[in-house]
C-alpha positions in Angstrom: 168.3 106.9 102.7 166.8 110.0 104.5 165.6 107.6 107.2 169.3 106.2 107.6 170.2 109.6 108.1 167.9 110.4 110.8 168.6 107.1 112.6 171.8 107.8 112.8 171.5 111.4 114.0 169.1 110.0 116.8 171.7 107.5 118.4 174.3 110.3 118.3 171.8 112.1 120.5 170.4 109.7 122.8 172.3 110.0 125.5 171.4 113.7 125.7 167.9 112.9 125.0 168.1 110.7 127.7 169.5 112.5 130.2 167.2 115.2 130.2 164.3 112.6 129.8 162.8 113.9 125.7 161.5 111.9 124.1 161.0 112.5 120.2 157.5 112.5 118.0 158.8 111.1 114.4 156.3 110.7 111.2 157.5 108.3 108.5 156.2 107.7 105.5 155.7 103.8 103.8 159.0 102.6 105.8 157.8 99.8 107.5 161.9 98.4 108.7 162.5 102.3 109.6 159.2 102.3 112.0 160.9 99.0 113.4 164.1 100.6 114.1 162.9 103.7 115.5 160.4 101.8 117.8 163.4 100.1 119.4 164.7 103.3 120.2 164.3 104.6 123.8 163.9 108.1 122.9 161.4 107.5 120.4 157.6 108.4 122.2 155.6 108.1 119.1 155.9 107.4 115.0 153.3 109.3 112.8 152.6 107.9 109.4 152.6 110.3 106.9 149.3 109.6 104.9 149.7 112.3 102.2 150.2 109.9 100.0 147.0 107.7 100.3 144.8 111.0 100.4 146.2 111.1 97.2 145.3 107.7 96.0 142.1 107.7 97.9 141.0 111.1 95.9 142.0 109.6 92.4 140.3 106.4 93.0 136.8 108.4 94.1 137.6 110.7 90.6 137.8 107.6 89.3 134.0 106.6 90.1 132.5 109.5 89.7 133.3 109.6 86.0 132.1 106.0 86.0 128.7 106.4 87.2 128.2 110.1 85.4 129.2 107.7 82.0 126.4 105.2 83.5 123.9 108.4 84.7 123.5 106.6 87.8 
């Protein structure tokens, strides 16, 4: 929904963007359609992923191991 929201803001300002030649840096999170769209757009320079969200997983998991090998004292 938020990402509906900011495609639609964008093409309302496009042809401003455009006239003045800005382009826009956007960072999306896990929206694979919504980095589709937004690469179609002409003011769009560059889409960020947003990978707060696999630090997150990626810290758990290595949690994860460390308890396992202290449990095996390896």
């Amino acid at each position: 929904m938020k990402y509906a929201i900011l495609i639609v803001i964008i093409e309302k300002v496009s042809t401003i963007l455009e006239k003045y030649n800005i382009k826009l840096n956007v960072r999306v999170d896990r929206d694979l359609s919504t980095n589709r769209t937004l690469a179609l757009l002409n003011v769009v320079n560059q889409i960020f992923a947003d990978l707060k969200h696999k630090a997150k997983i990626v810290r758990s998991k290595i949690g994860k191991l460390i308890i396992q090998l202290n449990i095996l004292n390896i």
